[in-house]
C-alpha positions as a Markdown table, in Angstrom:
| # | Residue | x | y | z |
|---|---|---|---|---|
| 1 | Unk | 97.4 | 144.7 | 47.7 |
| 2 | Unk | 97.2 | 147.5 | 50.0 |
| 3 | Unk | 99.3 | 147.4 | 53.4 |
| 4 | Unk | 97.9 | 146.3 | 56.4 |
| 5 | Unk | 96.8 | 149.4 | 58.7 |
| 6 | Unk | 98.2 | 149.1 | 61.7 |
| 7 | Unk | 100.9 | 150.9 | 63.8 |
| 8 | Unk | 104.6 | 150.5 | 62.2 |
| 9 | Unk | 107.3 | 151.4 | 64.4 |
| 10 | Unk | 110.5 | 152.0 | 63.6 |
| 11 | Unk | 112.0 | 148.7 | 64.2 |
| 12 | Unk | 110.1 | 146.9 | 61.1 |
| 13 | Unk | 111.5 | 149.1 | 58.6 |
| 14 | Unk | 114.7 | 147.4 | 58.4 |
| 15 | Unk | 116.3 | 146.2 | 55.6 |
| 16 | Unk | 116.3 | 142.5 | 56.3 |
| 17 | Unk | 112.5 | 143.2 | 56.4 |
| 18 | Unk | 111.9 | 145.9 | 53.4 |
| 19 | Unk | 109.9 | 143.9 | 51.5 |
| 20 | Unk | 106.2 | 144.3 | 52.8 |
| 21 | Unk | 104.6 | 141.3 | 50.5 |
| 22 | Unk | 107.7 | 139.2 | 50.9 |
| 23 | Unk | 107.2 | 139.4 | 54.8 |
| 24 | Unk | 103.3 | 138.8 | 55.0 |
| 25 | Unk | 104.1 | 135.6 | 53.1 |
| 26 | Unk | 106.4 | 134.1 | 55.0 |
| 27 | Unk | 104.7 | 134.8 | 58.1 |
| 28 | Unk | 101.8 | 133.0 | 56.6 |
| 29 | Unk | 103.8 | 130.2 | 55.7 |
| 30 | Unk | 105.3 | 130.6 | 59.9 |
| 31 | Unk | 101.8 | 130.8 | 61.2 |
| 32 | Unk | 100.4 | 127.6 | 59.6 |
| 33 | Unk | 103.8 | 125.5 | 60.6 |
| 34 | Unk | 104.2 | 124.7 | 56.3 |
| 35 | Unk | 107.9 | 124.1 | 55.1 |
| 36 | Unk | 108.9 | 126.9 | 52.1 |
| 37 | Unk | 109.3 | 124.3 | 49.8 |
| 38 | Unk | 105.7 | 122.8 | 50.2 |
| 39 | Unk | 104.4 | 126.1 | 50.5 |
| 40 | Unk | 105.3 | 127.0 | 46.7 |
| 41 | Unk | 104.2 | 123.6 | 44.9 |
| 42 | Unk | 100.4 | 124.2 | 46.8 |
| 43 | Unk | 100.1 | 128.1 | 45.4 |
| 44 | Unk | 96.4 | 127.7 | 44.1 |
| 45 | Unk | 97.3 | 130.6 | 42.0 |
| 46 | Unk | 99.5 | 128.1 | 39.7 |
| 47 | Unk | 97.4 | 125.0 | 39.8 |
| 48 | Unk | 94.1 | 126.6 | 39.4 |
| 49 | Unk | 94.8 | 127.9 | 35.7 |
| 50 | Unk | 95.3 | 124.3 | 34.8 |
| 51 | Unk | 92.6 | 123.0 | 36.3 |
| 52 | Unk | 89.5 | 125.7 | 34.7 |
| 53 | Unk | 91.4 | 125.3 | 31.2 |
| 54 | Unk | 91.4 | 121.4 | 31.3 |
| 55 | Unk | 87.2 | 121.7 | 32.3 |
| 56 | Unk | 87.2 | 124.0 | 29.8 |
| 57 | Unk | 88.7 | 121.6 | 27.0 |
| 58 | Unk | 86.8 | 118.6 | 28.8 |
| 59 | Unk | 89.6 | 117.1 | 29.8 |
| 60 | Unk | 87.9 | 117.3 | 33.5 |
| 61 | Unk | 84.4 | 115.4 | 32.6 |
| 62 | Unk | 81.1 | 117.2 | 34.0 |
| 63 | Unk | 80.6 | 114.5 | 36.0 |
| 64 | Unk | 84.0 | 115.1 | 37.6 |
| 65 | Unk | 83.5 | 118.4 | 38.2 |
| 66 | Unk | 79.8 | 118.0 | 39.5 |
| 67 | Unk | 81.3 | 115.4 | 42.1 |
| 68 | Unk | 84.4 | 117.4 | 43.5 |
| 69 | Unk | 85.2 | 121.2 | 43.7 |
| 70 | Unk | 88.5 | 122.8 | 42.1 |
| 71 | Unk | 90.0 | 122.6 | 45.6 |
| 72 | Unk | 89.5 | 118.7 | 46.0 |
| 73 | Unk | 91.0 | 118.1 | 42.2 |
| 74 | Unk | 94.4 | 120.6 | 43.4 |
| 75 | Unk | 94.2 | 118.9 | 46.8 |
| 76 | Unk | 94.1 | 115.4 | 45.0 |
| 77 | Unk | 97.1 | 116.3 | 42.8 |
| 78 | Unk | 98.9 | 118.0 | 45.4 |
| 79 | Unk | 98.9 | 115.1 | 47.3 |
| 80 | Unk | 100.7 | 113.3 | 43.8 |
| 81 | Unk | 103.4 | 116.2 | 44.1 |
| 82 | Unk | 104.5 | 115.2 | 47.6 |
| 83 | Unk | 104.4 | 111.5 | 47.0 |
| 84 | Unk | 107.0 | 112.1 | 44.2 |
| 85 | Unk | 104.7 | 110.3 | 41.6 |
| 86 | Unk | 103.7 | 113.6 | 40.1 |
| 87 | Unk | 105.3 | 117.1 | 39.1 |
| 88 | Unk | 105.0 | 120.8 | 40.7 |
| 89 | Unk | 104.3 | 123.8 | 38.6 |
| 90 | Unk | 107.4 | 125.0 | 38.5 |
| 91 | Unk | 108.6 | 121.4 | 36.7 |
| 92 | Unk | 105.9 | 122.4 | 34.2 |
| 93 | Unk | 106.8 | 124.5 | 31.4 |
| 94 | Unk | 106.2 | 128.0 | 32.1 |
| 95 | Unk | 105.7 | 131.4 | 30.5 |
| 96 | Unk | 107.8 | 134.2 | 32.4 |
| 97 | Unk | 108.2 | 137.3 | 32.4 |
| 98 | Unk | 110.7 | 139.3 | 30.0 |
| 99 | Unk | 113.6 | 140.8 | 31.4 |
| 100 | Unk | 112.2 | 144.1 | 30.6 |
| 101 | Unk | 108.6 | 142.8 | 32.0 |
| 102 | Unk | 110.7 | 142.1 | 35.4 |
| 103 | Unk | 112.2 | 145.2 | 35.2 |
| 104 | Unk | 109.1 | 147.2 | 34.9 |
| 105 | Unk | 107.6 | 145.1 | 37.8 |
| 106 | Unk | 110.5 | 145.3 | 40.0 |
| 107 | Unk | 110.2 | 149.6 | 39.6 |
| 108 | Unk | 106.8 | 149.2 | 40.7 |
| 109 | Unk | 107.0 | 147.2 | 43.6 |
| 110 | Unk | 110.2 | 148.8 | 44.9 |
| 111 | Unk | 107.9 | 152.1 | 44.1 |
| 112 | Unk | 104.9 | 150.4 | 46.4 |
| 113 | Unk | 108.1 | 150.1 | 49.4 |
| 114 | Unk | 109.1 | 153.2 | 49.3 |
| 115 | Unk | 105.7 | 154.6 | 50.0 |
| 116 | Unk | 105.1 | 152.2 | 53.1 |
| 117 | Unk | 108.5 | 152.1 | 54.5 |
| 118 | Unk | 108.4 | 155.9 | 54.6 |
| 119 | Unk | 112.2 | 156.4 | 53.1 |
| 120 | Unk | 111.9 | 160.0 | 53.4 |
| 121 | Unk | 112.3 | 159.9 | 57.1 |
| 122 | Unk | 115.7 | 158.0 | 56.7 |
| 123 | Unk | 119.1 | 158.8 | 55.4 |
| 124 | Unk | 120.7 | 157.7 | 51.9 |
| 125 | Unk | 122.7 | 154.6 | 53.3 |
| 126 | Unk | 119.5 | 153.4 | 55.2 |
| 127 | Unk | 117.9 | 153.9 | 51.7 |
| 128 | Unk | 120.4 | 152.0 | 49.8 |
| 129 | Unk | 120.3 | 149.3 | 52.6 |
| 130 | Unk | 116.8 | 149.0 | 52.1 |
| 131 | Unk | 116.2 | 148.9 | 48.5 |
| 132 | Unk | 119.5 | 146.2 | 48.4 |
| 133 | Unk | 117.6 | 144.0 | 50.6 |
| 134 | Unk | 114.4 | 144.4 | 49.1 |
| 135 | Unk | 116.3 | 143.3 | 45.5 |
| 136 | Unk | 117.9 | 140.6 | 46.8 |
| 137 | Unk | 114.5 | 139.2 | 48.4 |
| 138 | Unk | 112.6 | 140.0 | 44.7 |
| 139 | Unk | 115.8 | 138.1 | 43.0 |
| 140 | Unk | 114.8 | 135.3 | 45.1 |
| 141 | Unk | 111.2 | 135.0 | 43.7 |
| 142 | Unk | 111.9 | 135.6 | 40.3 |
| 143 | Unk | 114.9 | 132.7 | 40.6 |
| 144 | Unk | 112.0 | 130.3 | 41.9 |
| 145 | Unk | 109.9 | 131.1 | 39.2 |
| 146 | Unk | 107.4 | 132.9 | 41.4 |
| 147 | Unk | 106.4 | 135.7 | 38.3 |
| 148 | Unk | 105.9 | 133.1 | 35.7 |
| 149 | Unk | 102.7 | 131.0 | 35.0 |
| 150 | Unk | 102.5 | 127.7 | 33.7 |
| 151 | Unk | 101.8 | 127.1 | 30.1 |
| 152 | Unk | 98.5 | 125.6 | 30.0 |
| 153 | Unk | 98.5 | 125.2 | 26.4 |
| 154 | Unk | 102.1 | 123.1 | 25.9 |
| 155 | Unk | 100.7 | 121.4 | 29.3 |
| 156 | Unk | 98.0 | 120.1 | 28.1 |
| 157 | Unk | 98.6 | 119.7 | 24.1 |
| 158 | Unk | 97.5 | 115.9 | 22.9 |
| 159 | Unk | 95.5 | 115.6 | 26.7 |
| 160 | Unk | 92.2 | 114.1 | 26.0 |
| 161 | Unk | 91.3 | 113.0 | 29.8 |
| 162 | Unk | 92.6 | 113.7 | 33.3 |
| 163 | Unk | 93.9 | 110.4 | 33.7 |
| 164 | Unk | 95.8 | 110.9 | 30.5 |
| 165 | Unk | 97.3 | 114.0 | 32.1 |
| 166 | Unk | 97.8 | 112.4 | 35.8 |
| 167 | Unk | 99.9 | 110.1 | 33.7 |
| 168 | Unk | 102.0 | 112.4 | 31.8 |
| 169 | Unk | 102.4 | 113.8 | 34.8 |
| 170 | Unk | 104.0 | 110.8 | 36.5 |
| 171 | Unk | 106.1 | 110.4 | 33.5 |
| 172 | Unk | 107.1 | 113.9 | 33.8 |
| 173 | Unk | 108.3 | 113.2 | 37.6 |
| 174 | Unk | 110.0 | 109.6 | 36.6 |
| 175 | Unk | 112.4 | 112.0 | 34.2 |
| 176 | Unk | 112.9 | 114.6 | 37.4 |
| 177 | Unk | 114.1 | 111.6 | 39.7 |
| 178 | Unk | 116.4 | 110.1 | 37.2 |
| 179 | Unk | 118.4 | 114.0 | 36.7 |
């Protein structure tokens, strides 16, 4: 994603604000009044996967997906999440990154911050400030699972239909109450 073009003064290049992606999200989340929490179990980028591999398998009929778009189905289950009777993606099982993977990905994006936060123009302990603060916000999203995608494949292994998933689902959220 490229950074917004606009006028950056001085005082956003702080280190409580280094991280450029990490700020334009939670403004987002700011400007349409929605809880963190409830902001991460609705990221379309998590459900969506599920959703095109189970029309793919036919576990989401024709006539299902003829009926209601891939929005309504994630809006529908959503809706499951916050009622409790159904799990997030990050309850699901996941694939994540490698250490290394997270490594290499961490280079690059502190790489991407340097560039926009112009570093050259401050001194060494502004610098370290900076890329502290912008490792301690990318800690954050790779501790809530935010790199990792959900494992379509051990998700939906022995699914047949969508209420058959719906109900695993449920089950899955009746074992995440009782912890």
């Amino acid at each position: 994603k490229q950074p917004p073009q606009q006028d950056v003064s001085e005082s956003l290049l702080t280190p409580s604000k280094s991280c450029q992606v990490c700020r334009e999200h939670l403004l987002l989340q700011k400007r349409k009044n929605v809880k963190r929490e409830k902001a991460k179990k609705m990221d379309p980028s998590k459900y969506d996967p599920i959703l095109v591999e189970a029309a793919r398998r036919g576990i989401i009929n024709a006539t299902l997906q003829e009926r209601l778009t891939k929005g309504q189905v994630r809006r529908e289950y959503e809706r499951l999440v916050e009622q409790g009777v159904a799990v997030s993606w990050q309850q699901m099982p996941l694939i994540c990154p490698l250490p290394e993977e997270l490594s290499d990905l961490w280079l690059e994006s502190w790489r991407y911050e340097r560039t926009w936060m112009l570093l050259r123009n401050k001194s060494s302990i502004q610098q370290g400030e900076m890329e502290s603060a912008h490792r301690a916000v990318f800690q954050q999203y790779v501790d809530r699972s935010y790199f990792c995608d959900v494992n379509t494949t051990a998700l939906l292994h022995g699914v047949n239909k969508w209420d058959e998933f719906l109900l695993k689902s449920k089950q899955w959220a009746t074992r995440e109450r009782k912890r």
